[in-house]
C-alpha positions in Angstrom: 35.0 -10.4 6.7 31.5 -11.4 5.0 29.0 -9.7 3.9 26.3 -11.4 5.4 26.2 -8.9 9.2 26.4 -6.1 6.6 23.9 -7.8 4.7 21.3 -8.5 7.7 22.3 -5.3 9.6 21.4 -2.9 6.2 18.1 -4.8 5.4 16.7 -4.4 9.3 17.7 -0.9 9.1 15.6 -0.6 5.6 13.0 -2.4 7.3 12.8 -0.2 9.8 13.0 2.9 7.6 10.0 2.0 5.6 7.6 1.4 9.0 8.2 4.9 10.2 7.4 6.1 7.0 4.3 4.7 6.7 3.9 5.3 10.8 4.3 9.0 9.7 1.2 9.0 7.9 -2.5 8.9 10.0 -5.6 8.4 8.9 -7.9 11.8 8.4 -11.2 12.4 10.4 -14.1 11.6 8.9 -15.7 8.8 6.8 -16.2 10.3 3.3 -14.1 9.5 0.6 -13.4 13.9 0.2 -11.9 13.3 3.8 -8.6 11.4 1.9 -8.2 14.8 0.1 -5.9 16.5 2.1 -4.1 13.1 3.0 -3.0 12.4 -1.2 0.6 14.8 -0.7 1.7 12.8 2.4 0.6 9.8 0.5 2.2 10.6 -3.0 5.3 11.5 -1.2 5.2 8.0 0.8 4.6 6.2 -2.4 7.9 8.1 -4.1 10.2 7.4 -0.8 9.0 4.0 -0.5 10.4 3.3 -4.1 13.3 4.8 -3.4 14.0 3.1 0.1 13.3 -0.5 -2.5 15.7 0.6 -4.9 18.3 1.4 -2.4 17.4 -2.2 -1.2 17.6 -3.8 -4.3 20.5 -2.1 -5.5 22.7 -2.7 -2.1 21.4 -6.7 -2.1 22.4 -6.6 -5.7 25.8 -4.8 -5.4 27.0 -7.0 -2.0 25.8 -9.9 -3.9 29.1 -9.6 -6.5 30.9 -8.5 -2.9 33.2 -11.3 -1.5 34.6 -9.5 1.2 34.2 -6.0 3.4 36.8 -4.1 5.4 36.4 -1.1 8.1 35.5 1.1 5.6 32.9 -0.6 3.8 31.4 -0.9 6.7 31.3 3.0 7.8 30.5 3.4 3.9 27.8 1.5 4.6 26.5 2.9 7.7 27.2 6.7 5.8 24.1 5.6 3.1 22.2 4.2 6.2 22.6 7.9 8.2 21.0 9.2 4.8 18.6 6.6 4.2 17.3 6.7 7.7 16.4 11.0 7.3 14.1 9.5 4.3 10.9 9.8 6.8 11.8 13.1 8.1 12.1 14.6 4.8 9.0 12.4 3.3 7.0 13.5 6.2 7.3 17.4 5.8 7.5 17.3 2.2 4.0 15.5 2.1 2.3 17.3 5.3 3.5 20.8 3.7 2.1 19.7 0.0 5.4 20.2 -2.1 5.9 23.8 -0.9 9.6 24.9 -1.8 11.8 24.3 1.4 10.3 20.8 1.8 11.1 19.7 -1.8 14.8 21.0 -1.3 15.1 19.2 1.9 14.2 16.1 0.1 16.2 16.3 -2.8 19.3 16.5 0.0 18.3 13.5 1.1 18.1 12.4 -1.9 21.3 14.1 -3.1 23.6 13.1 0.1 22.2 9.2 -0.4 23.2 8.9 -4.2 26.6 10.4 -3.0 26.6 7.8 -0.1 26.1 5.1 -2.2 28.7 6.6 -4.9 30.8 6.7 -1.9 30.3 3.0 -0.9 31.0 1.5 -4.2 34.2 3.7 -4.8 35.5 1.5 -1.5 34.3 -1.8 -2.6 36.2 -1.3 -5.8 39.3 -0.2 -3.9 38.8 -3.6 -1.8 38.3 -5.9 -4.3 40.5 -4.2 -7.2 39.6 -2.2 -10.6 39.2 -5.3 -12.3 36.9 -6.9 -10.0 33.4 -7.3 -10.9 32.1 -4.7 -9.5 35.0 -2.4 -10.3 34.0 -3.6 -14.5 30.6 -2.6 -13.9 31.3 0.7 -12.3 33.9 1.9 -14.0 31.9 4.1 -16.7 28.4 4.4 -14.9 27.1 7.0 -16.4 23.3 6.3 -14.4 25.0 7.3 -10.8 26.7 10.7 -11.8 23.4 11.7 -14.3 21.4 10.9 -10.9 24.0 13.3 -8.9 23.6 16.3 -11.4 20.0 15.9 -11.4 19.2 15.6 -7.5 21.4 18.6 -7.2 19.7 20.4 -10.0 16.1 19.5 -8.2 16.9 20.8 -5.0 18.0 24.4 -7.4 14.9 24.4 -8.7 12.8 23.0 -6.1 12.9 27.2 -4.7 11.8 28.5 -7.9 9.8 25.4 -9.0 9.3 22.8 -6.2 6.7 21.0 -9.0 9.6 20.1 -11.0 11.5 19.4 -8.7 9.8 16.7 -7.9 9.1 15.5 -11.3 13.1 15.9 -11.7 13.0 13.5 -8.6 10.4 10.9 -10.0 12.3 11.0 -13.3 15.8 9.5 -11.4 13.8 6.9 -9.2 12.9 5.5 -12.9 16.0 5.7 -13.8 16.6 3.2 -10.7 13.7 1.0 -11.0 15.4 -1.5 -12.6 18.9 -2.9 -11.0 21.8 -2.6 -12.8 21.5 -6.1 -15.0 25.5 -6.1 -15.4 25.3 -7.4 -12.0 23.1 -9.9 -12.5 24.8 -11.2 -15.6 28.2 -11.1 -13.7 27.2 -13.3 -10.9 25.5 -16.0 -13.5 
């Protein structure tokens, strides 16, 4: 099969994704400009889930774009990241409506967490598709960027109970990591 359904199917799902999100988020009473105050944590935390949701997106479009073929399971892969993907506005709402307090921030590094291991998940079977020494197998095979992103989500939600500030900082930090797409792609499809 193609990739293009996948393709289409993942990006509506995204798209969908991001307008709850911001649907989440409602405008405070009052016309002052102190009325935004208690509105910046759900903000903040839309702002850090919307980049997240776009490097999911990018990374996905980038990753299916070295792709010639899915099976079965590339597609349930797939649709495992997009289960994770589509908690993001559950977790962004509470985290931001209950500024950063500890339970949210773990909550949201699980999401965070179970997505990175979803998308781990859905290379691992588009390298067993298209073979080790496929493309994407090459670029994959050492990448050191997905399992630091694993140990750190996972040490966020720790800390977020102790330290839910730096858990989120530890979150920010892997989102930068992300910000850019892996350019071994890129290269490999030129």
């Amino acid at each position: 099969m193609k990739t293009g359904r996948l393709e289409a199917f993942s990006d509506g799902v995204l798209a969908i994704i991001i307008t709850i999100m911001v649907l989440g988020m409602s405008a405070p009473e009052g016309y002052h400009f102190e009325a935004l105050k208690p509105v910046i944590p759900s903000f903040l935390t839309y702002v850090l889930s919307f980049i997240y949701v776009g490097i999911y997106w990018n990374n996905h479009h980038h990753l299916f774009q070295a792709v010639n073929r899915v099976n079965g399971k590339i597609l349930w892969a797939n649709l495992n990241l997009l289960l994770w993907l589509s908690l993001f506005p559950f977790a962004t709402d509470w985290l931001g409506k209950n500024h950063f307090e500890a339970n949210p921030s773990a909550i949201y590094g699980l999401v965070l967490l179970l997505a990175a291991i979803a998308f781990k998940i859905l290379v691992i079977c588009v390298i067993k598709s298209d073979g080790k020494d496929s493309h994407i197998g090459r670029i994959y095979k050492k990448d050191k960027r997905m399992n630091w992103s694993l140990i750190l989500y996972a040490a966020g939600v720790l800390l977020s109970f102790l330290f839910p500030i730096v858990s989120l900082c530890i979150y920010l930090g892997v989102a930068l990591m992300w910000i850019v797409p892996d350019p071994r792609i890129e290269k490999t499809i030129k």
